[in-house]
HTML snippet that shows the backbone in 3Dmol.js (N, CA, C, O; Angstrom):
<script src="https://3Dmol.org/build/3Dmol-min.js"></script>
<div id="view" style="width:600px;height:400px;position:relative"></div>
<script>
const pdb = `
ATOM      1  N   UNK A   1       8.082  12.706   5.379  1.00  0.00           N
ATOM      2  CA  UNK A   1       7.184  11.850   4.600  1.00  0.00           C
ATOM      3  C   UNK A   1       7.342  10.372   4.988  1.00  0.00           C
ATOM      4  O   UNK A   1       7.319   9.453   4.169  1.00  0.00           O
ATOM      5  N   UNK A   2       7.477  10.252   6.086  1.00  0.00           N
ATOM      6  CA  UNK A   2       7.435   8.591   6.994  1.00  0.00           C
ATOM      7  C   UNK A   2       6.223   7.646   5.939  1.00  0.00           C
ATOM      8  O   UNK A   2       6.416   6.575   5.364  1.00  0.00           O
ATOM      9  N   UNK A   3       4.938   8.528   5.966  1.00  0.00           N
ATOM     10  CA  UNK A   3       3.825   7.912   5.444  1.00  0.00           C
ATOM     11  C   UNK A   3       4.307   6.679   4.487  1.00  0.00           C
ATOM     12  O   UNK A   3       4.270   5.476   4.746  1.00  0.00           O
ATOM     13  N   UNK A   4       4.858   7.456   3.082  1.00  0.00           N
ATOM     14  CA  UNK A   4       5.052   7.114   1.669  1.00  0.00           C
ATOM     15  C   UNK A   4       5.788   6.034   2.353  1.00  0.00           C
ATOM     16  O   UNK A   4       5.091   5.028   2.481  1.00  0.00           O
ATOM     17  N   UNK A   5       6.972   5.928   2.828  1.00  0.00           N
ATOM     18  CA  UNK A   5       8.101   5.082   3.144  1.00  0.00           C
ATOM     19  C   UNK A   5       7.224   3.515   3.313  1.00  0.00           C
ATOM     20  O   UNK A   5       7.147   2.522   2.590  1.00  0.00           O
ATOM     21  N   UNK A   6       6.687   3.857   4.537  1.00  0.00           N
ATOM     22  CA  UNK A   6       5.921   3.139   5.277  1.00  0.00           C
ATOM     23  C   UNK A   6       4.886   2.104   3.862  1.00  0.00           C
ATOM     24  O   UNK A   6       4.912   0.918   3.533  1.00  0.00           O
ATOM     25  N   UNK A   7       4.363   2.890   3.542  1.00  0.00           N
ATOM     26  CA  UNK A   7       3.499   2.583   2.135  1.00  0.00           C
ATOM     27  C   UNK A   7       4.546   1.629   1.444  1.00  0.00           C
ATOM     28  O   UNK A   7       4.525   0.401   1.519  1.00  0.00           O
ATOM     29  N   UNK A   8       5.386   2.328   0.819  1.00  0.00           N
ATOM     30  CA  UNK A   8       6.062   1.266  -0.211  1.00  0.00           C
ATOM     31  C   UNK A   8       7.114   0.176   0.720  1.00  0.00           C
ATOM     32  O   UNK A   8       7.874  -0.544   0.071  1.00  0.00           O
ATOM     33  N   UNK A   9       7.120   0.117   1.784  1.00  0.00           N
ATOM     34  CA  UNK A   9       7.859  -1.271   2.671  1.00  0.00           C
ATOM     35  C   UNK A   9       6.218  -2.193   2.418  1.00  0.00           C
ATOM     36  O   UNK A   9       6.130  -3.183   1.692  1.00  0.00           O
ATOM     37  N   UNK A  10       5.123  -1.625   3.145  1.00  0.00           N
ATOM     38  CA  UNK A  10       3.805  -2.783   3.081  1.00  0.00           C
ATOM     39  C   UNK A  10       3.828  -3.101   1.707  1.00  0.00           C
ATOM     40  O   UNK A  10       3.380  -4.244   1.623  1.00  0.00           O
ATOM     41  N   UNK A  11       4.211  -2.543   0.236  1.00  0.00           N
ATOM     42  CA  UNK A  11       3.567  -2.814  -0.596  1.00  0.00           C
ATOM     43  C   UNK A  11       4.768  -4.254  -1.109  1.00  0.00           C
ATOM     44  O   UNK A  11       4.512  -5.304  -1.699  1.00  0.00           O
ATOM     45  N   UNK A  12       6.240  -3.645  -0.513  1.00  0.00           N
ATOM     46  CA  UNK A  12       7.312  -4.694  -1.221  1.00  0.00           C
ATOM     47  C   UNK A  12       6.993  -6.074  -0.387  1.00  0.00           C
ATOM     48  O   UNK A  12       7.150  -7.195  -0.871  1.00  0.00           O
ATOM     49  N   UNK A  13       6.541  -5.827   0.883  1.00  0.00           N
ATOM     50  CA  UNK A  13       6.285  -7.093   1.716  1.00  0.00           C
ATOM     51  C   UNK A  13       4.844  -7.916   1.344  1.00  0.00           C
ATOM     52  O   UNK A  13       4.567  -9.111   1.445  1.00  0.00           O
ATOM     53  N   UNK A  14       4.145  -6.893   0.926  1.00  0.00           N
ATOM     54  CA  UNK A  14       2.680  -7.853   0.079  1.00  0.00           C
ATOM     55  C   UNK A  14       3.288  -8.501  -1.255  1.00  0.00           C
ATOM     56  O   UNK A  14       3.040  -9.685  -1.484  1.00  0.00           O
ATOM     57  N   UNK A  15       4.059  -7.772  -2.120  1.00  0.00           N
ATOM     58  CA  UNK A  15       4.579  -8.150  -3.156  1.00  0.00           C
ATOM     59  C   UNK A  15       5.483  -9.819  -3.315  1.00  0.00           C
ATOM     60  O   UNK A  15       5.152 -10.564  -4.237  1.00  0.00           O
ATOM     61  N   UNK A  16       6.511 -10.210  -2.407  1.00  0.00           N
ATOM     62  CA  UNK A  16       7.050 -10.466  -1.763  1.00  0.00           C
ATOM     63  C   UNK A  16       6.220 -12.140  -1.099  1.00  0.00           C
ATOM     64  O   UNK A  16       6.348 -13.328  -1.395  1.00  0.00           O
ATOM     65  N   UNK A  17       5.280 -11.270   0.020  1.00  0.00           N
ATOM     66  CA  UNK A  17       4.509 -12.437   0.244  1.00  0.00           C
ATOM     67  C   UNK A  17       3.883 -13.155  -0.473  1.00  0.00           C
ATOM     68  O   UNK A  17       3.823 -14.355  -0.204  1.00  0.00           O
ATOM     69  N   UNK A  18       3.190 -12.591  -1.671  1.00  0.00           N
ATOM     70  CA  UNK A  18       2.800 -13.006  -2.745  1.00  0.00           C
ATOM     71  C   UNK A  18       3.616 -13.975  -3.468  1.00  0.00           C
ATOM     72  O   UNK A  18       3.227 -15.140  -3.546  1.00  0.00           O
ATOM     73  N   UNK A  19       4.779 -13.581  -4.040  1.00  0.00           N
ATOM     74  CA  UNK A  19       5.527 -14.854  -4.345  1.00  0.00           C
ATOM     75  C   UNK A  19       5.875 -15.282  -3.851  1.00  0.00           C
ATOM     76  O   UNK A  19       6.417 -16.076  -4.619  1.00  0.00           O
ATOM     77  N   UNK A  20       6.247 -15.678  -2.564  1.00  0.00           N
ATOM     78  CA  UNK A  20       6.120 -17.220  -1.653  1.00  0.00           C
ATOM     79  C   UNK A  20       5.415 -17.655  -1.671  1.00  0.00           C
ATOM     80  O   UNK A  20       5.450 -18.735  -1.082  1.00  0.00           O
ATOM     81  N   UNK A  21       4.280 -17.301  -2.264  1.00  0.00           N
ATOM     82  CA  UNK A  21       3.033 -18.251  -1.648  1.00  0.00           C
ATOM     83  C   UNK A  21       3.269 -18.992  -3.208  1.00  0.00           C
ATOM     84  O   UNK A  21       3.427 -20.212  -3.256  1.00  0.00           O
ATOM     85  N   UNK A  22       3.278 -18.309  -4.243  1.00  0.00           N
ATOM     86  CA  UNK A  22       3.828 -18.974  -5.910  1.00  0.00           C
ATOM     87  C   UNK A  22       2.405 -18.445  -6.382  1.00  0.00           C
ATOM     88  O   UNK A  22       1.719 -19.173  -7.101  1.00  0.00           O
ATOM     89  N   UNK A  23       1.887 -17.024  -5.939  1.00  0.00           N
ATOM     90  CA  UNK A  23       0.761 -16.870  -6.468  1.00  0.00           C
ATOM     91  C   UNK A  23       0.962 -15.727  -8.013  1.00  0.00           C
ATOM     92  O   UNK A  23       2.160 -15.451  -8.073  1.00  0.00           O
ATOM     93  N   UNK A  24       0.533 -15.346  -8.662  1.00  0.00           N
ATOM     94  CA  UNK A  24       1.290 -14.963  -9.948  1.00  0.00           C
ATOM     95  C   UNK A  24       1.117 -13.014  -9.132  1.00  0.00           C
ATOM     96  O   UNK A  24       0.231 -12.532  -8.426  1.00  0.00           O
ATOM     97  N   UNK A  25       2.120 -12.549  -9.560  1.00  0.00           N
ATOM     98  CA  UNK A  25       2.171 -11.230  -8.847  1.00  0.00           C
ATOM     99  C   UNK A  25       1.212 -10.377  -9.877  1.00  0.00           C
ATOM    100  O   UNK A  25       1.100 -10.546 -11.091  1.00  0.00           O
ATOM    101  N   UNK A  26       0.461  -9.273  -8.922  1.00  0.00           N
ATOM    102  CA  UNK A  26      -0.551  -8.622  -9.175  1.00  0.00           C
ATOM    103  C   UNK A  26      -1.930  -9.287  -8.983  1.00  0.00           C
ATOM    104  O   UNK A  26      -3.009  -8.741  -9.213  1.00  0.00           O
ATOM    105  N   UNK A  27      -1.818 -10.038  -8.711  1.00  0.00           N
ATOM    106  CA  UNK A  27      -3.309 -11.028  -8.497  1.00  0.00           C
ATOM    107  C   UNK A  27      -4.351 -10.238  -7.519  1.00  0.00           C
ATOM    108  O   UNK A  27      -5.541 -10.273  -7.833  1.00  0.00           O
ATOM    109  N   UNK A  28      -3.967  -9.546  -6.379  1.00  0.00           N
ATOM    110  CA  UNK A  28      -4.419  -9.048  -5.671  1.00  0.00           C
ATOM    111  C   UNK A  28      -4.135  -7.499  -5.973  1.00  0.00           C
ATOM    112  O   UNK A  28      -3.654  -7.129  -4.902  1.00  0.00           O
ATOM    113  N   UNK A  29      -4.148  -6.856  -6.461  1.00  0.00           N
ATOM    114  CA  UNK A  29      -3.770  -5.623  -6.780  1.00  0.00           C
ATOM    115  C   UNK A  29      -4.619  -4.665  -6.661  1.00  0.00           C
ATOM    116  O   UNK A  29      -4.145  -3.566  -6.371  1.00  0.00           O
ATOM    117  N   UNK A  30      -5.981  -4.768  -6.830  1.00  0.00           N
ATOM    118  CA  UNK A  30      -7.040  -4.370  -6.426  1.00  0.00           C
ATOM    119  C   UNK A  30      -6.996  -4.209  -4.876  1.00  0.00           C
ATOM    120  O   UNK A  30      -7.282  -3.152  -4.314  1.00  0.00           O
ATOM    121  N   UNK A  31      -6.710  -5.065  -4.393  1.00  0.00           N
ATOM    122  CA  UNK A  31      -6.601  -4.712  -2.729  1.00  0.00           C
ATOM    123  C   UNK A  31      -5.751  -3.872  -2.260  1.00  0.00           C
ATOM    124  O   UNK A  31      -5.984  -3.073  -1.353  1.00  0.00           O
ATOM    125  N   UNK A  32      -4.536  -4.028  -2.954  1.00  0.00           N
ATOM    126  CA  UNK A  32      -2.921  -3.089  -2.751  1.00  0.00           C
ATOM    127  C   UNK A  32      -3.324  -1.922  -3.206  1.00  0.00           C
ATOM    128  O   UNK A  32      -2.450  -1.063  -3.081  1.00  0.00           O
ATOM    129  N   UNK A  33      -4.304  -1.549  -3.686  1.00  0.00           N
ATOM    130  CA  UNK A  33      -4.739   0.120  -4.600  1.00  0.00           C
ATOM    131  C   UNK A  33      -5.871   0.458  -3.155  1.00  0.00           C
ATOM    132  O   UNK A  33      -6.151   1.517  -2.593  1.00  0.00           O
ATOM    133  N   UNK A  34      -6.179  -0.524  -2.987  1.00  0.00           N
ATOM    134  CA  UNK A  34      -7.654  -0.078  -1.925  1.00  0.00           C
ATOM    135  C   UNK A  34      -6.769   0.378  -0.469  1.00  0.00           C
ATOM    136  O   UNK A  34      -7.207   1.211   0.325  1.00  0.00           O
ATOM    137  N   UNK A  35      -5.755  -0.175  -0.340  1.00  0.00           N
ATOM    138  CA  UNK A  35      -4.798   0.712   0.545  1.00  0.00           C
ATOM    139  C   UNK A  35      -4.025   1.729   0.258  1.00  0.00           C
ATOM    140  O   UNK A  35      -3.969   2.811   0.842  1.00  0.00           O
ATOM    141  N   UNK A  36      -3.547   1.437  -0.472  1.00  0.00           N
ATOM    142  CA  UNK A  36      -3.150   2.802  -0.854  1.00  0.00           C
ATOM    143  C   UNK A  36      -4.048   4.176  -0.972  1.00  0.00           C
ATOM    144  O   UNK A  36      -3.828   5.295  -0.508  1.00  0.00           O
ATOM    145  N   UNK A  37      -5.287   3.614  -1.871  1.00  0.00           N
ATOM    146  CA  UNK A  37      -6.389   4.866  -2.054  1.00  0.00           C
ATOM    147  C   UNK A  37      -6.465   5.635  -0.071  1.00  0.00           C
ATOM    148  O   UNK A  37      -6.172   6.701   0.470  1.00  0.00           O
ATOM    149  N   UNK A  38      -7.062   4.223   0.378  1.00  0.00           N
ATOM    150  CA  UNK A  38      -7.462   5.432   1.795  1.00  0.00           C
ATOM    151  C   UNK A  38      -6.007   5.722   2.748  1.00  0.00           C
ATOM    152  O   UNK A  38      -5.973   6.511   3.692  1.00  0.00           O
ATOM    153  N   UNK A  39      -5.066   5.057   2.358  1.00  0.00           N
ATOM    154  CA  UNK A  39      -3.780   5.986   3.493  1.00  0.00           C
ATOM    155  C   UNK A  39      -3.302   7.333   2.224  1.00  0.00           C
ATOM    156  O   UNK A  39      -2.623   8.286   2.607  1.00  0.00           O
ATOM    157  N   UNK A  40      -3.583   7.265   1.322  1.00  0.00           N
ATOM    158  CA  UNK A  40      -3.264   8.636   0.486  1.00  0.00           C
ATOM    159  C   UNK A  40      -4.532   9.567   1.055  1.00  0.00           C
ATOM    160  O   UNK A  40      -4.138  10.629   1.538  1.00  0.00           O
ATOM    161  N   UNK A  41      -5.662   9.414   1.082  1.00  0.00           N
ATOM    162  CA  UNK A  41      -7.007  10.246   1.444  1.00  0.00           C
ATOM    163  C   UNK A  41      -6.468  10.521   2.832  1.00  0.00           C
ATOM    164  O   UNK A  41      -6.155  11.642   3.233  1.00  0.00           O
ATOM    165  N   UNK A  42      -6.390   9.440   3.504  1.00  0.00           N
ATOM    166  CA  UNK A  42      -5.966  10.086   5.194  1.00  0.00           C
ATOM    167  C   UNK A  42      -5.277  10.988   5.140  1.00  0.00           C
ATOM    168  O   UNK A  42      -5.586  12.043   5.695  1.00  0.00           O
ATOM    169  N   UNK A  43      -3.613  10.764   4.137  1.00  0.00           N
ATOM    170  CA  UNK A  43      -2.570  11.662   4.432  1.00  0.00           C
ATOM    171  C   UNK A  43      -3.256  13.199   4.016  1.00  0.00           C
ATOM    172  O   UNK A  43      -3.405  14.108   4.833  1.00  0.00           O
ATOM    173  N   UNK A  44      -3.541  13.253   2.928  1.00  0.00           N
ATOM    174  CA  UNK A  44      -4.350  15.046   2.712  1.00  0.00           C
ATOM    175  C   UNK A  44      -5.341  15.144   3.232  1.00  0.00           C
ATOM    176  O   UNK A  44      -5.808  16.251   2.962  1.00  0.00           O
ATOM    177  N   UNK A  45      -6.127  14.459   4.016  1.00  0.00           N
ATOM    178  CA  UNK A  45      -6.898  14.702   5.226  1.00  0.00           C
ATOM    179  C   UNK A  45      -6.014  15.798   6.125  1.00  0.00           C
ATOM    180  O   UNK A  45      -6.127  16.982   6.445  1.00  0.00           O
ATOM    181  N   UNK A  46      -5.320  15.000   6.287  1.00  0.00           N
ATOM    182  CA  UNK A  46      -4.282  15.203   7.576  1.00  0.00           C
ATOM    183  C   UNK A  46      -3.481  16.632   7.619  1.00  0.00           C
ATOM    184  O   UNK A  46      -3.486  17.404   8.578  1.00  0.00           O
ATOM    185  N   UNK A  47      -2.612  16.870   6.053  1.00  0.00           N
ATOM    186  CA  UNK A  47      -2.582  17.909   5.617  1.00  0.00           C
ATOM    187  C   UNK A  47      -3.465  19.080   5.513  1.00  0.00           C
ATOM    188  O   UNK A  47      -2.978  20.208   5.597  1.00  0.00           O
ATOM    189  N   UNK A  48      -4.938  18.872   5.307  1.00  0.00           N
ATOM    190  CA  UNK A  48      -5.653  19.741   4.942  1.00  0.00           C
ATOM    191  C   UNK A  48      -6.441  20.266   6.324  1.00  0.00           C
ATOM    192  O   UNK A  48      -7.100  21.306   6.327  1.00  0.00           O
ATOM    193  N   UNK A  49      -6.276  19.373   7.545  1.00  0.00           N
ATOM    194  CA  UNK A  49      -7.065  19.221   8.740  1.00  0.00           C
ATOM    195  C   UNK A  49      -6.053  20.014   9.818  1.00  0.00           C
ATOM    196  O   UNK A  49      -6.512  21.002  10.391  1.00  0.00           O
ATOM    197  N   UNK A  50      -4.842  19.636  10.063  1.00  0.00           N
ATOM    198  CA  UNK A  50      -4.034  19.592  10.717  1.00  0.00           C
ATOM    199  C   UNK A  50      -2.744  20.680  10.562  1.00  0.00           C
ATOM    200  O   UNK A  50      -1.791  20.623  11.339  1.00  0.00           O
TER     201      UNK A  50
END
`;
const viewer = $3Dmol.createViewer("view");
viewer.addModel(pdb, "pdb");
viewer.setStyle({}, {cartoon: {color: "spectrum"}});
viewer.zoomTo();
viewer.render();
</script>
């Protein structure tokens, strides 16, 4: 399960980048779900294809 791993390192490093910048966390969260939504769809793609 590399995928998931992979997933939650981008999400601690968006998280992360976010407060350096001093922006209030979750602000963008909508975007962090819009990745997540299609690398979760890919992964049972992938499963279901492969």
């Amino acid at each position: 399960m590399p995928v998931i791993i992979y997933l939650f390192l981008i999400t601690g490093l968006f998280l992360l980048w976010q407060y350096s910048k001093g922006e209030r966390i979750g602000g963008n969260l909508g975007y962090l779900a819009g990745i997540w939504g299609v690398v979760i769809v890919f992964y049972v793609a992938m499963i279901l294809f492969f």
